[in-house]
Backbone bond lengths (Angstrom), bond angles and torsions (degrees), N, CA, C in turn:
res aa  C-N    CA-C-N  psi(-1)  N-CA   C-N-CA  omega(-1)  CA-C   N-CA-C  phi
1 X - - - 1.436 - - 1.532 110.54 -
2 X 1.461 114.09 -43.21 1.512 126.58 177.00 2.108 104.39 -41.56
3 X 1.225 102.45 -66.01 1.257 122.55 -177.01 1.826 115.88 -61.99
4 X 1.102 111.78 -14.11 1.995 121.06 157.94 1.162 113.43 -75.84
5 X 1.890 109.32 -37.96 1.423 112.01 -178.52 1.904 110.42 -66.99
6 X 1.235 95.65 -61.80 1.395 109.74 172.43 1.927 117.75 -31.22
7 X 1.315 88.16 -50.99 1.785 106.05 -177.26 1.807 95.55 -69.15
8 X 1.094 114.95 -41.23 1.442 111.05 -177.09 1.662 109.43 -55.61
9 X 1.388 101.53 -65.29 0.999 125.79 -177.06 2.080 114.30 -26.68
10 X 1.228 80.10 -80.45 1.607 100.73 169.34 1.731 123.34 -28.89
11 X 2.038 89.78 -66.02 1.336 89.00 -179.39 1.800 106.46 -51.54
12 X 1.124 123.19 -54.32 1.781 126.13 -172.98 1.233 90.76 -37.33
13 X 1.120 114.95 -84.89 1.611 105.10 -172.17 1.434 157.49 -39.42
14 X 1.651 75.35 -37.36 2.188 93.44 145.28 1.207 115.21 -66.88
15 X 1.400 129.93 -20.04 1.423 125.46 -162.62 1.626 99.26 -93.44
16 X 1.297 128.49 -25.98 1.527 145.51 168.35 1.722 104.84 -67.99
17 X 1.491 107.64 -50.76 1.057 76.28 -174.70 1.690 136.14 -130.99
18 X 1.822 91.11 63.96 1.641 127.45 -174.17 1.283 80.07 -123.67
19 X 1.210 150.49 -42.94 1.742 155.83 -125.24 1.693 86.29 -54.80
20 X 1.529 94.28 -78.96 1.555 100.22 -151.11 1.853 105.23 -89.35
21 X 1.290 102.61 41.05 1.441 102.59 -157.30 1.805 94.43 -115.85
22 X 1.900 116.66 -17.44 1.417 151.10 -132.68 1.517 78.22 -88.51
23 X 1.441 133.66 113.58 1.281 122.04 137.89 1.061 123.81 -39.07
24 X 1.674 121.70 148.97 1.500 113.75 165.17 1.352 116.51 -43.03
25 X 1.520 119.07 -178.17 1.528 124.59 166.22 1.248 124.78 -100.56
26 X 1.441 105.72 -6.11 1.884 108.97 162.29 1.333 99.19 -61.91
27 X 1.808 109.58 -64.99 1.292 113.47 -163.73 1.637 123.85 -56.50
28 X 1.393 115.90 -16.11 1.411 117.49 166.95 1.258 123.48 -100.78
29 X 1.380 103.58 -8.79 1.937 102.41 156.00 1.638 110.30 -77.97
30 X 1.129 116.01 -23.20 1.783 120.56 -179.32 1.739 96.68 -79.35
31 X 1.254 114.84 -31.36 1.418 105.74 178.86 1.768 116.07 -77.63
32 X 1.360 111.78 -30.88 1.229 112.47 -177.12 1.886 99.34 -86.91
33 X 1.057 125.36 -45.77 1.825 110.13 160.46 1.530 112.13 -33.88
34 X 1.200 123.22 -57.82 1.603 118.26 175.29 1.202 113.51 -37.73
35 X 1.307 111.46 -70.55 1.616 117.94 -173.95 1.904 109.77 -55.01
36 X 1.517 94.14 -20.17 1.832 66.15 -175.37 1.434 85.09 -83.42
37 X 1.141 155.10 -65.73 1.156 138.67 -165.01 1.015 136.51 -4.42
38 X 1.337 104.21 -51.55 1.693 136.50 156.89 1.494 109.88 -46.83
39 X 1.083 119.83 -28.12 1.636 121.93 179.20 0.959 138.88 -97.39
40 X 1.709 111.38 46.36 1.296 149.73 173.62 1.141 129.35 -131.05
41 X 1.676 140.72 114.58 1.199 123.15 -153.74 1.504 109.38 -94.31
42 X 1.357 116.95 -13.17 1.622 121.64 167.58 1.745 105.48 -58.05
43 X 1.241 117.78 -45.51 1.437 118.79 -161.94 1.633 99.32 -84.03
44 X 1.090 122.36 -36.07 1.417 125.57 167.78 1.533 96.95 -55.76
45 X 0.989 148.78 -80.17 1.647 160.00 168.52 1.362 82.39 2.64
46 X 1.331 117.54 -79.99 1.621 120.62 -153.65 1.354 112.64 -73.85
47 X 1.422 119.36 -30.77 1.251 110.51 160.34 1.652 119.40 -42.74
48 X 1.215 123.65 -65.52 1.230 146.42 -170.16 1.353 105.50 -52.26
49 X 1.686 123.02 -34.68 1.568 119.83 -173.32 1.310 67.93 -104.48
50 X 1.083 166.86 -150.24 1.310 166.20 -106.89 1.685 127.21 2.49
51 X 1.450 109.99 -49.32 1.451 143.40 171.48 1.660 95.76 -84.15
52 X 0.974 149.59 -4.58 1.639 130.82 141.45 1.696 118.26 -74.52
53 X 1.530 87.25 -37.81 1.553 67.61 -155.51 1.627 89.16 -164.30
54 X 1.184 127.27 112.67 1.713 133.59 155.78 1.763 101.46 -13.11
55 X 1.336 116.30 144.43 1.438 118.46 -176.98 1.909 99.77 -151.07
56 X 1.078 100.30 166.42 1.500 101.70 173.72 2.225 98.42 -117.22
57 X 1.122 97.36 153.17 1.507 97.06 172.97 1.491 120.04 -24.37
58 X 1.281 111.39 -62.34 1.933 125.26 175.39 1.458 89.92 -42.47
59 X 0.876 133.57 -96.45 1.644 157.26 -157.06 1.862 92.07 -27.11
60 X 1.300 110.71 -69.17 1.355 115.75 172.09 1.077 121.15 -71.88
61 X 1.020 142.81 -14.48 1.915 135.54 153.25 1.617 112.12 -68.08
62 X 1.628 97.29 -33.36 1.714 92.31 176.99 1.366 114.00 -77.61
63 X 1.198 128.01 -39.17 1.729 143.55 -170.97 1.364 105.08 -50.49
64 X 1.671 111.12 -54.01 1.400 148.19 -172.60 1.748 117.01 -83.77
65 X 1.319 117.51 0.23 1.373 126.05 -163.33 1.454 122.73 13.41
66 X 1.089 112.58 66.03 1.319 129.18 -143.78 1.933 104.17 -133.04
67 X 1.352 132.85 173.72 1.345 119.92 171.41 1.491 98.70 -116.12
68 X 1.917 107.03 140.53 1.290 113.99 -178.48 1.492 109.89 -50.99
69 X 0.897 144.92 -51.36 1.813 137.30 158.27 1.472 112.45 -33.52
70 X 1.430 138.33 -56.85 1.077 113.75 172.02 1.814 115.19 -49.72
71 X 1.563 109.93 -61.75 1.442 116.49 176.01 1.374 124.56 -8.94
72 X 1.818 100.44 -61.14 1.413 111.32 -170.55 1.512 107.27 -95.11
73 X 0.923 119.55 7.88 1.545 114.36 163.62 1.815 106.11 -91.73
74 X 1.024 136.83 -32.06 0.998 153.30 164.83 1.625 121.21 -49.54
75 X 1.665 113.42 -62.70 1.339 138.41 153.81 1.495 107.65 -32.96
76 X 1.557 113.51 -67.83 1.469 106.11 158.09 1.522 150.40 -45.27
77 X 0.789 128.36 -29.94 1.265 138.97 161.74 1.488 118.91 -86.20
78 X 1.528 116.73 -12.58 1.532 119.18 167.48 1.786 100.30 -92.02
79 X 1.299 109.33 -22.44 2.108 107.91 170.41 1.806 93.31 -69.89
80 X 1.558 109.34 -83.63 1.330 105.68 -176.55 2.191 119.48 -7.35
81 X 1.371 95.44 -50.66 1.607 105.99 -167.06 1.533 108.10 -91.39
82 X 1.687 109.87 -0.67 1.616 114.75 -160.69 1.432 136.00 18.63
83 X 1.202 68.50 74.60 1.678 91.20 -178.06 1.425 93.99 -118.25
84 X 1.020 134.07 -3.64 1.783 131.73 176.74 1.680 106.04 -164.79
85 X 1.349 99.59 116.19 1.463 101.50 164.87 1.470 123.49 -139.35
86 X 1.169 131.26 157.03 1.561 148.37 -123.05 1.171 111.69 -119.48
87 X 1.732 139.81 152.21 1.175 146.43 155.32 1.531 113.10 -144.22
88 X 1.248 96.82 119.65 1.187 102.87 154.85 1.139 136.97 -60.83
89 X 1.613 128.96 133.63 1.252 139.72 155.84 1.888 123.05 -118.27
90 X 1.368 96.03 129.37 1.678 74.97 -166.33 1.181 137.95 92.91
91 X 1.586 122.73 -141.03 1.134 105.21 141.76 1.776 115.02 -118.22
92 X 1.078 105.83 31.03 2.048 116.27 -171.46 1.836 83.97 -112.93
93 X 1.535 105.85 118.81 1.353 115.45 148.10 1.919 113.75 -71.20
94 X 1.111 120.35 144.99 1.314 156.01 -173.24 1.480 119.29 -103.61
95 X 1.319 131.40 87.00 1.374 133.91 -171.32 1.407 101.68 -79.09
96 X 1.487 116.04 165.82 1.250 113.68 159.82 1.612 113.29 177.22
97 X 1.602 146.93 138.11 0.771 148.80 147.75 1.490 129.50 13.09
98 X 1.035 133.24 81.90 1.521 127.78 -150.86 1.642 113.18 -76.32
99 X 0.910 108.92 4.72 1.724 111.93 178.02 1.687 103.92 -173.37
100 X 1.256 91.23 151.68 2.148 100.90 160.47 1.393 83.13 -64.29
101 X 1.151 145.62 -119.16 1.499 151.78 -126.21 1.993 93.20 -28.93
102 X 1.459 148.16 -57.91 1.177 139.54 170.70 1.723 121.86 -28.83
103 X 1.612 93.89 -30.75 1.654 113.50 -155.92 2.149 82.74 -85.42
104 X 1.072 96.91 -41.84 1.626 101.52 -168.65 1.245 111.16 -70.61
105 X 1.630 113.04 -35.03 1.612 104.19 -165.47 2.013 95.25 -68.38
106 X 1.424 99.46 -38.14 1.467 115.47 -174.17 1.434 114.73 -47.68
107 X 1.508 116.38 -46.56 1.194 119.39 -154.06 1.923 90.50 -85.33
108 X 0.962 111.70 -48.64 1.951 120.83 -166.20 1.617 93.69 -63.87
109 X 1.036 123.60 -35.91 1.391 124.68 -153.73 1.892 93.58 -102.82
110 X 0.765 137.12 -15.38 1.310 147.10 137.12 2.320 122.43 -58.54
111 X 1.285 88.79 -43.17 1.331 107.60 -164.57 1.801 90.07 -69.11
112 X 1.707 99.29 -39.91 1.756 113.79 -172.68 1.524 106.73 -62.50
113 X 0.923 94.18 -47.45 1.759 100.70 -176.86 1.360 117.11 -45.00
114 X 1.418 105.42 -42.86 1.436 122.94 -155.14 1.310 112.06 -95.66
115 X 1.533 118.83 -19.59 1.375 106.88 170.46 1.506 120.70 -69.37
């Protein structure tokens, strides 16, 4: 009986003190959209050639043996989630990794896999 109290006890107190710790629930529905993003192995592809080296669509349909329509449908939905955004030069847009923090979730979450 001692040890229910104890278990009671505890859980309350974990529950105090996660309370004010709770992201909003926008902000953890925007976190769980990220991750599905992640749950595609084409968009992972481009991530991965993405983090070497800036590419234009061609470059990544060829790397990826893949068709430039798939590519840029793909490209899109990694802008939508910004996780990759673009510059033009010329007339060839320039993809690329939209932040270090993209490069990190990529690299650990890769690094996770692999152990």
């Amino acid at each position: 009986m001692n040890n229910t109290k104890n278990h009671t006890h505890m859980h309350e107190s974990g529950i105090e003190h996660f309370s004010g710790e709770m992201p909003q629930e926008e902000t953890l529905q925007s976190l769980a959209n990220l991750f599905k993003v992640f749950g595609d192995s084409t968009r992972v592809k481009i991530l991965f050639v993405l983090a070497k080296s800036d590419m234009c669509v061609y470059h990544i349909a060829e790397t990826l043996d893949m068709t430039i329509s798939a590519i840029s449908h793909q490209l899109s939905v990694l802008k939508k989630a910004n996780l990759v955004t673009s510059q033009r030069q010329g007339k060839t847009i320039y993809y690329s990794l939209a932040d270090e923090h993209v490069r990190l979730i990529f690299e650990q979450g890769l690094d996770h896999v692999c152990e």
